[in-house]
C-alpha positions in Angstrom: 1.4 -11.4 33.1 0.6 -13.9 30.2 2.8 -16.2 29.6 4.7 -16.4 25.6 6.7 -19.8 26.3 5.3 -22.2 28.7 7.3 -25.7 28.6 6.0 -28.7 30.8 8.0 -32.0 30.7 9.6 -31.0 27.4 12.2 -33.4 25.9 14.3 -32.1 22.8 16.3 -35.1 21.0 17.4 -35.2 17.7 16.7 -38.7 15.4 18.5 -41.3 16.5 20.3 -39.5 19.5 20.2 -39.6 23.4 18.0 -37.1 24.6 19.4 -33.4 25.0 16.7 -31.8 27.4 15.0 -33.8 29.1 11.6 -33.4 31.0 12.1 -29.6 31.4 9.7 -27.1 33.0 9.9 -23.2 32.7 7.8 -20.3 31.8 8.6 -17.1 30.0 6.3 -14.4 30.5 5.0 -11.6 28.2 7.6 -8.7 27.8 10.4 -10.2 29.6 14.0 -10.7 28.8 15.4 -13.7 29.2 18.8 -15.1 29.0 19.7 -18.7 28.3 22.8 -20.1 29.0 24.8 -23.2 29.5 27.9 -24.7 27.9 29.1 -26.1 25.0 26.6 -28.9 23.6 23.9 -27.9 26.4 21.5 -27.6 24.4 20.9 -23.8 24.2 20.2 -23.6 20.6 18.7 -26.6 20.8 16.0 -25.2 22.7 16.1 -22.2 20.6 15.6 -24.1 17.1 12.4 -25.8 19.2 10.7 -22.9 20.0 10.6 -21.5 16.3 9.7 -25.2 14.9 13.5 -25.9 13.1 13.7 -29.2 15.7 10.2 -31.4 16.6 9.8 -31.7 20.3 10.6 -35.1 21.1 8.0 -35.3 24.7 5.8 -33.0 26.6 4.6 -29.9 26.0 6.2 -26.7 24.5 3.9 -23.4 23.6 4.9 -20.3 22.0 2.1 -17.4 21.8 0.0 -19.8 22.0 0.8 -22.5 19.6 1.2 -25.8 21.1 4.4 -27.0 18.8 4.6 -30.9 19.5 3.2 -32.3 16.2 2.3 -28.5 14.9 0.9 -28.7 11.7 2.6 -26.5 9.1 -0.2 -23.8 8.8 0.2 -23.2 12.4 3.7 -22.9 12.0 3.6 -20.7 9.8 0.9 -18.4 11.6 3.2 -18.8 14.6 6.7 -17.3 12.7 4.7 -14.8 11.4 4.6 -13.4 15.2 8.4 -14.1 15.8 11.4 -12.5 15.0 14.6 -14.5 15.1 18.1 -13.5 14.9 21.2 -15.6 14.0 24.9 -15.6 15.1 25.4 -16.2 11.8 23.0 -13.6 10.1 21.7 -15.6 7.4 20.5 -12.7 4.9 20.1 -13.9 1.6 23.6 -12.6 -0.2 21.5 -12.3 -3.8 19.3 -9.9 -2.4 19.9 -6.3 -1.4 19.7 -5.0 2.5 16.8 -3.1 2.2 14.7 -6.7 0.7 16.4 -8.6 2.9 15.0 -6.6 5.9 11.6 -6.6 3.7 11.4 -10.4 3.8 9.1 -10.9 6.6 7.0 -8.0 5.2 6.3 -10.0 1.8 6.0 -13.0 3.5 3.1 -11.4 5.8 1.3 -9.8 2.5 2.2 -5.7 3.4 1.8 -3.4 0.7 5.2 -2.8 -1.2 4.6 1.2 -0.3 4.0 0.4 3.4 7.1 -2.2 3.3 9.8 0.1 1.8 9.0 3.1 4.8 8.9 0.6 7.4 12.4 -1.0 5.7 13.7 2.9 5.2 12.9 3.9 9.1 14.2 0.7 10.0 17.4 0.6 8.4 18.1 4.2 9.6 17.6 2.9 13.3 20.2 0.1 13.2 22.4 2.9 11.6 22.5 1.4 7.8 20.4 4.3 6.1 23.5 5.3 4.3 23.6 2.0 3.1 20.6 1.2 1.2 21.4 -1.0 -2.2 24.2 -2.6 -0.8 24.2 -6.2 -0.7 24.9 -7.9 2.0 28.7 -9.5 1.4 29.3 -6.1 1.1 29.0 -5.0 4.8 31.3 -6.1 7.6 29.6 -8.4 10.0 28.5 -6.4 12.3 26.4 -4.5 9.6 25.4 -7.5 8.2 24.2 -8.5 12.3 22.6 -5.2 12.3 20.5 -5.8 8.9 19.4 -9.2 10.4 18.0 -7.1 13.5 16.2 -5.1 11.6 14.6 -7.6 9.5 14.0 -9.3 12.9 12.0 -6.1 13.9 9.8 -5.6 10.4 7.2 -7.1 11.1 6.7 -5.7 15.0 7.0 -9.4 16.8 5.9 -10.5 20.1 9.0 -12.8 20.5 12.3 -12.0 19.4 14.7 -15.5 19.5 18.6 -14.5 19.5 21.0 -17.4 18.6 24.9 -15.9 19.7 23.8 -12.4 18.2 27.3 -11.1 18.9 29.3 -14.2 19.3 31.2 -13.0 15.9 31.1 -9.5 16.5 33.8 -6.5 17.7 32.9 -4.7 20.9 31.0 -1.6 18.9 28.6 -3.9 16.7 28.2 -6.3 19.9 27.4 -3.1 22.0 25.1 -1.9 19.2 23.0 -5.3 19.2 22.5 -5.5 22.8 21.4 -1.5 22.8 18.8 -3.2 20.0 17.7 -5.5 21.7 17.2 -4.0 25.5 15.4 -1.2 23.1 12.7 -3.4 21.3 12.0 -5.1 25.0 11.4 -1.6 27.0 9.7 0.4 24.1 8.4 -2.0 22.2 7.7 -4.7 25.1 9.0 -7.5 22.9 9.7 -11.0 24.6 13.3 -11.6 24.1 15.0 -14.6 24.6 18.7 -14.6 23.7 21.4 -17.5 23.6 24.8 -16.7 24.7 28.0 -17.8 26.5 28.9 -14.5 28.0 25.9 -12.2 29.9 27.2 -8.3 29.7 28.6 -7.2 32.4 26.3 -4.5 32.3 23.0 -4.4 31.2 20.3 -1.9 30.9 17.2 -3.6 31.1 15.4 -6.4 34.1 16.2 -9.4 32.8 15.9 -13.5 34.2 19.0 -16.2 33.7 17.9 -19.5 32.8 21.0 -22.0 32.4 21.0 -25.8 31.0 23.1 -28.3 32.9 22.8 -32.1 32.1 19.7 -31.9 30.3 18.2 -29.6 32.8 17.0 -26.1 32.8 17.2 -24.1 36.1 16.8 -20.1 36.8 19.6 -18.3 38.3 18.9 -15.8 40.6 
């Protein structure tokens, strides 16, 4: 199995601050689902932010398919977010833009034709269960639509990593339920990495998946 995140002595700090992680080491292989836990202030999305390049790693090493991030230059960032999909607890869509570009987004950004785009967006949308609601902008959705949109777009572009940041940490049980059904989905069909942030682990689960929690700066796996 290759391996999609490989971290050696990393060290995540933000200017001016006491380090948050410090000298971790951990792998994550290709097509595994990973959970990342820890509490409050851990670190979690910490390490999250790293591994898209939103926060410099302070120390060591940190590679993500294949793009060593400490000092990454921005061509090879953007090469690198081109092959990730990332999804936010707090959805950011862009509110002046309809679902169906907002799901297109990554599709523009990775030059598809606008023909190819709006049947990928169209099948897309129909899987997350927002077919019906095509032209609707996004403040007019509930949150768990709007969650659901921000899946989607997260899937456009076929990634080889998807990062979750507290996907359902604002969500009721159905959209929650709906998100994680997302998610096992893209990582058994489509073998997507996925690595997801959270507090809370569901109690029942229906794919294989590792538990990696932080602890005073550390990063252990749980059996």
């Amino acid at each position: 199995m290759d391996n999609v995140i490989v971290a050696k002595n990393l060290s995540l700090a933000y200017s001016n601050e006491e380090t948050i992680l410090n000298q971790c080491n951990f792998t994550i292989g290709s097509g595994e689902f990973v959970f990342i836990t820890g509490a409050s202030g851990s670190g979690k999305s910490t390490l999250l932010k790293s591994m898209y390049g939103e926060l410099p790693v302070y120390s060591g090493h940190l590679g993500v398919a294949g793009v060593e991030l400490f000092n990454i230059s921005s061509k090879n960032l953007n090469f690198l977010r081109r092959h990730i999909g990332i999804v936010f607890q707090d959805y950011k869509l862009i509110p002046e833009w309809d679902i169906e570009k907002n799901v297109m987004l990554p599709l523009i950004i990775a030059g598809y034709a606008n023909d190819i785009s709006q049947t990928q967006v169209q099948k897309l949308l129909s899987h997350v269960k927002l077919g019906h609601q095509i032209g609707k902008m996004p403040l007019e959705l509930s949150g768990g639509e709007q969650q659901r949109v921000a899946m989607a777009r997260a899937l456009a572009h076929n990634p080889i990593l998807i990062l979750a940041d507290e996907p359902t940490g604002n969500l009721d049980n159905y959209s929650a339920g709906l998100i994680w059904h997302l998610l096992e989905g893209a990582n058994e069909q489509l073998k997507t990495t996925v690595v997801v942030v959270t507090h809370h682990i569901p109690e029942t689960f229906g794919v294989p998946y590792r538990h990696l929690h932080i602890e005073s700066g550390n990063i252990h796996e749980i059996a």
